[in-house]
N, C-alpha and C positions, 0 to 999 in steps of 0.2 A: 699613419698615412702611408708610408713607406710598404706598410706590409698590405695591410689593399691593394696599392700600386700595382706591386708586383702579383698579388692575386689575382686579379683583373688581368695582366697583361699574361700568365698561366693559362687560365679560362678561355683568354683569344686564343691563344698558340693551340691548346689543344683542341679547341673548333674547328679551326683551322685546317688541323692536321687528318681528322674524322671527315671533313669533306672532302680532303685529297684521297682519302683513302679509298672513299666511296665510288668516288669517279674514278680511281684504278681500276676497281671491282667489276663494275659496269663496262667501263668502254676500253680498258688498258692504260689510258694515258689521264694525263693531269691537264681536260679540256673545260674550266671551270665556262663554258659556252654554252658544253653541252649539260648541265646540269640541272636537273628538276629544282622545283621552288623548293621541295620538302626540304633541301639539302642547303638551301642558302639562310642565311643567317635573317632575313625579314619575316620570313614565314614560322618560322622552327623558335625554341628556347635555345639559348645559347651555347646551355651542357646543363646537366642531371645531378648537379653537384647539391647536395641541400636538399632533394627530392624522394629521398628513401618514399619507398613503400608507396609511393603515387604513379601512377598512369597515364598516357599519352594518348589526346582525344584530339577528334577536329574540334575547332571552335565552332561558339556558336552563328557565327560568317559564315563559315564554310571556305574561310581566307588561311587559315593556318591551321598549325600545333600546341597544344596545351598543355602542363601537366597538371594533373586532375588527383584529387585525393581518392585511396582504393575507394572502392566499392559506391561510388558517385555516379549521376546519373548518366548514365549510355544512349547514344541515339540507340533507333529500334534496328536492328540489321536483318536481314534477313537471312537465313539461314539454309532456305529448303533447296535440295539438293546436293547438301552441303554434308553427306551420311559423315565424314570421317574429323570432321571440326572437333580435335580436340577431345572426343570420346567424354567428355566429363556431361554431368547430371547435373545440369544447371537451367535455369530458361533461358539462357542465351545460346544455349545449343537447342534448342526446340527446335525440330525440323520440320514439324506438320501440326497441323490445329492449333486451337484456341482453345480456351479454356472457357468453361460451362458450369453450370448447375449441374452438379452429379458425376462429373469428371473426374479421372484419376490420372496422375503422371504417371508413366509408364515407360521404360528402355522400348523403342523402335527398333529394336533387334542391330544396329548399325554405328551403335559405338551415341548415339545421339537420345533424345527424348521427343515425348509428345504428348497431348493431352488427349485423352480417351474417354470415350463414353463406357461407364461400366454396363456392359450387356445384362438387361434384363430391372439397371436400377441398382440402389447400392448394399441390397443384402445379396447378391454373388461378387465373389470376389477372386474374378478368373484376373483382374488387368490387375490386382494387387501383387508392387512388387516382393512384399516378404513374404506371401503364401506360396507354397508350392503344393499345386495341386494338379500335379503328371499323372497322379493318381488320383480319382474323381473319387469324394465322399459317396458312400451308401449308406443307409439307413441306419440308426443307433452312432454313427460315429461322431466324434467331438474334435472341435479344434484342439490342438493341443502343440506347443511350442518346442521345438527341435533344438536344441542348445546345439549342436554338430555343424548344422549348416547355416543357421542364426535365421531358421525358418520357420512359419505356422505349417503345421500339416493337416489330413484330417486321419485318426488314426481309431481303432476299437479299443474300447478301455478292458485291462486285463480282468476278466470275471464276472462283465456287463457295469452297467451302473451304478452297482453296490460297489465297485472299489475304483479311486481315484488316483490310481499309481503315476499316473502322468501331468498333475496336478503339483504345483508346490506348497500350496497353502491347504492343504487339506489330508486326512490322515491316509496312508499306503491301503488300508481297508479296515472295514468297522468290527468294533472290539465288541462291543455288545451289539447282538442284532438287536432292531427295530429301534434301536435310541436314538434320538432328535441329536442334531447338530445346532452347536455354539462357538462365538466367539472364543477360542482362546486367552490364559490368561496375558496371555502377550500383545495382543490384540492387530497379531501376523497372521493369524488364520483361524479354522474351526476343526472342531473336534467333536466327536460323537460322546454324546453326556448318561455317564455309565447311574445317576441320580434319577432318570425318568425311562422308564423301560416300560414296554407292553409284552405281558407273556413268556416273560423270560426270566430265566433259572441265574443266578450268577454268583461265585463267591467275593465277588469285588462288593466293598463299602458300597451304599448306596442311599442318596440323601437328596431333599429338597430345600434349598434354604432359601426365605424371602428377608431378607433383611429392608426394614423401611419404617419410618416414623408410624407406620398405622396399617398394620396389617392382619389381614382376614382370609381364612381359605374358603373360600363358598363352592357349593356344587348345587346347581341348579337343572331339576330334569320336568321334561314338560311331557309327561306323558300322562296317560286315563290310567295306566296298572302298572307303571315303574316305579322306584322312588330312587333319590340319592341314595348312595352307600361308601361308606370310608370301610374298605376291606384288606386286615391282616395276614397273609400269609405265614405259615410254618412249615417247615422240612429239618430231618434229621438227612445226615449222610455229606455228601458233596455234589458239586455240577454235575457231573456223571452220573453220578449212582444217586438219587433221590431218595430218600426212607421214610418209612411212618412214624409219628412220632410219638411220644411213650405217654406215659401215666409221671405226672412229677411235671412237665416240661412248659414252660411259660411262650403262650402264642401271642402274644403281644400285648405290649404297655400306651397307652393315651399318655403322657407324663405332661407338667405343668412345673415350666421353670420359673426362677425368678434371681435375677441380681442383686449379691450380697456388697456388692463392695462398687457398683459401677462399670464392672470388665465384665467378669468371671458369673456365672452364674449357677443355682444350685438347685435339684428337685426339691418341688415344695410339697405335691401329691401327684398321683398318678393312678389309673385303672389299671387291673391288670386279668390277663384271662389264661389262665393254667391246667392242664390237661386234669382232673381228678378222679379218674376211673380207668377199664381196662378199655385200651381201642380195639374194635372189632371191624373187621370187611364185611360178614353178614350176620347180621346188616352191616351195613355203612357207620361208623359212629365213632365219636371224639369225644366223649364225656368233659365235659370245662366247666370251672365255677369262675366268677367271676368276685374281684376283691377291690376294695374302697382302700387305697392307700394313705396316710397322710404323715409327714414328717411333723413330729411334736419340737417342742425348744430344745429340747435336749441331742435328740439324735437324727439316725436315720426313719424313711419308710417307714412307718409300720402299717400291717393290715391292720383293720377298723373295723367294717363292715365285709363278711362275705357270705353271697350265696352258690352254695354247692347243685351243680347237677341234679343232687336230689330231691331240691325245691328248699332244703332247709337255709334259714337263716340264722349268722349268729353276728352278735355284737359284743365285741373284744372276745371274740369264742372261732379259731379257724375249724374248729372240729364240732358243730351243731349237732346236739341230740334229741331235737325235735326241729318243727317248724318255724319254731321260733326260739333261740338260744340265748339270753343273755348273761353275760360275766360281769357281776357287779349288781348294786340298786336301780332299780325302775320308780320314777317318778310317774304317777301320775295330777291330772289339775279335775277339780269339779267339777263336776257335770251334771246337769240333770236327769232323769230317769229317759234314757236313749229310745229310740221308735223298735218296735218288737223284733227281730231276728229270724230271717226264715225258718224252717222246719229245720230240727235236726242239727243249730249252731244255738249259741250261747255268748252272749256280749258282755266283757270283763271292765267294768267304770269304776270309778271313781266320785264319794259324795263322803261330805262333813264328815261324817260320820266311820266312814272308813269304804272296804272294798262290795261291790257287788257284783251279780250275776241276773242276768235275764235272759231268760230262758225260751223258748219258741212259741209256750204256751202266755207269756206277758208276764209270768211268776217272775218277783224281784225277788232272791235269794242276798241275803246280807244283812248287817257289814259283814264278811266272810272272817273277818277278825276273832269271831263268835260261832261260827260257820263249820267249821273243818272239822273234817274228822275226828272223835277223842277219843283215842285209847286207854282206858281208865281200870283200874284193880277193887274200887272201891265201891262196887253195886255187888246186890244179892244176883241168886239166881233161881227167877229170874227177877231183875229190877223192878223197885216198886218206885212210883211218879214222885215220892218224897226224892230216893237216889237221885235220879233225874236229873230235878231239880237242883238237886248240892252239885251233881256233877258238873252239869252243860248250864243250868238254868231255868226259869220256866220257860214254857211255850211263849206266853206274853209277852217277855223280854227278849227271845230267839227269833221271834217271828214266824210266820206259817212259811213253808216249804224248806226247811230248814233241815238238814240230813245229818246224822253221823251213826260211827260205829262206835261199839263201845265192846270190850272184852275182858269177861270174867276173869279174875283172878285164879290163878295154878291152871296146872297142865290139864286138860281134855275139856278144861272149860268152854261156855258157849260163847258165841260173838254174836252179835243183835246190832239190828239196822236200824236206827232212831229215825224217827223224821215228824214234825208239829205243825200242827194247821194253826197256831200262833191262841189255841184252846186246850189242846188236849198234846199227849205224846202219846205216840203211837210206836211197837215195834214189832219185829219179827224173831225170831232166833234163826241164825246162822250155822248150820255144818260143813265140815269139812267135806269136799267129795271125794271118794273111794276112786 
């Protein structure tokens, strides 16, 4: 109780003393007569004690003083005329207009603010206060933010368009031309993607990767005389220096992975297309074979199937010495006697019985098991149909168009052409040419 007391009678005394004071100020003496209301104790708060950080308003009478929490409602005052009120950039220093549709605040050149029409609509931005534009944009030039003066300017980018030097989220200038921009892996900015290139030479990595539960690379073209095309590039040398490239040199693999373990993943086959001849300029030419790769249990890749340049094929054969080469047994399945063969070819089947041949004229040749050529020591000369027979067989059991050679016993002997109309043997004698 005591110590309120004495607060309170504190509180007066220095009231008190704040209105003598006032009235020195004013008139020199202590005429509490001549004293305005503001100054007397009816109208006013007593003192500011307890008040921090609040403000002194008229009431809402218009009878007194208040104090009022910061930033609490203000009557409207009027400002205009008022250029030097305080210098701050607040709407209570507003000294002209009102605010609109499409208005920007803007310094009044006089320490004050004011609401402004941006001339022309709100893509010019003369009345914006962080642009500075003393110097008018021209053609080609871009905003671009001035860290120095904490300004937009408009400025020419170093090199034209192609490079971003005044940009912070984008690279200084492009590493590879023509390549598309991406996110970053940071996802701060983008960055020219060294993976998709048009027409350019480059020795940086370069990859497309789609990673996704079901994914398919389609190329669809809609034209009368184009089609899709997935095309491999090859060069010897470097960026600079580009080369031809040789005989030996692998121009590109198709491969086909697969996951061993759930991460990691391994070739399972792959195409592959390999220089196989000499490259020549005139003409123009790349000799390639192309090869059937497939990893067995065991190991790696192996070629399978490849066709050379030369048209030959081989299976389990990289080096074909005809048209058709194969390393290992050929199966064939039965067939019935196949439709005739153009002029000039000869169709190789298979029936019960064993191999045959037919021939352009409809002659079935077979089984060839019986068929091939015999090189025999044990006929006269010249052969009589008995031999023949011990030798090859009869005609009846050979079948008509049935051919072989047959060659006498010791040196300078003759060689004779058999051949049975499935009745008779017929031959020729054979010499040597000079």
């Amino acid at each position: 109780m005591m110590e309120r007391l004495l607060r309170d009678i504190y509180d007066a005394i220095s009231s008190l003393r704040q209105r003598i004071s006032y009235l020195e100020t004013q008139d020199g003496v202590a005429d509490l007569s001549d004293a305005m209301s503001f100054v007397q104790l009816t109208d006013a708060p007593d003192n500011y004690i307890g008040q921090a950080g609040k403000i002194v308003a008229v009431t809402a009478g218009e009878d007194g003083l208040e104090f009022v929490a910061g930033g609490g409602a203000l009557a409207d005052h009027d400002h205009s005329g008022d250029p030097g009120d305080g210098g701050t950039f607040d709407a209570a220093n507003l000294t002209s207009g009102a605010a609109a549709d499409g208005y920007v605040l803007t310094a009044d050149g006089s320490g004050g603010a004011a609401w402004e029409a941006v001339s022309g609509g709100a893509s010019e931005l003369d009345d914006l206060t962080d642009v500075d534009l003393t110097i008018p944009p021209s053609d080609g030039q871009a905003l671009v933010f001035d860290s120095g003066s904490s300004t937009w300017k408009a400025e020419t980018l170093a090199g034209g368009v192609t490079d971003f030097l005044d940009l912070s989220d984008t690279p200084a200038s492009y590493t590879y031309p023509l390549a598309p921009l991406r996110v970053n892996n940071s996802g701060d900015g983008v960055e020219d993607v060294p993976g998709i290139r048009l027409n350019a030479f480059s020795s940086a990595s370069a990859s497309i990767l789609i990673e996704s539960g079901l994914s398919r690379f389609t190329a669809i073209t809609k034209s009368n005389s184009d089609s899709p095309a997935l095309t491999l590039y090859r060069y010897r040398g470097s960026v600079e220096s580009a080369l031809a490239v040789e005989d030996g040199d692998v121009l590109g693999d198709i491969g086909f992975y697969g996951s061993y373990n759930g991460t990691n993943v391994v070739r399972g086959a792959e195409i592959r297309a390999t220089v196989d001849g000499t490259v020549t300029t005139g003409p123009s030419r790349v000799p390639a074979k192309l090869a059937f790769r497939v990893a067995p249990a065991d190991g790696n890749a192996v070629e399978r199937i490849t066709l050379r340049s030369s048209g030959r094929v081989g299976i389990d054969q990289t080096e074909p010495e005809d048209k058709l080469h194969v390393s290992g047994a050929v199966a064939l399945d039965d067939i019935t006697t196949p439709s005739t063969p153009s002029s000039d070819t000869h169709k190789i089947y298979a029936k019960s019985d064993g191999i045959y041949v037919l021939d352009s004229s409809g002659s079935e040749i077979g089984p060839l098991g019986t068929h091939i050529p015999v090189y025999t020591n044990n006929v006269s000369n010249p052969p009589t149909d008995a031999e023949l027979d011990s030798a090859i067989g009869t005609p009846a059991t050979v079948g008509a168009g049935y051919t072989a050679l047959l060659d006498n016993s010791g040196a300078g002997s003759n060689v004779y052409y058999v051949a049975s109309d499935g009745t008779n043997w017929w031959y020729t004698a054979m010499t040597k040419a000079t």
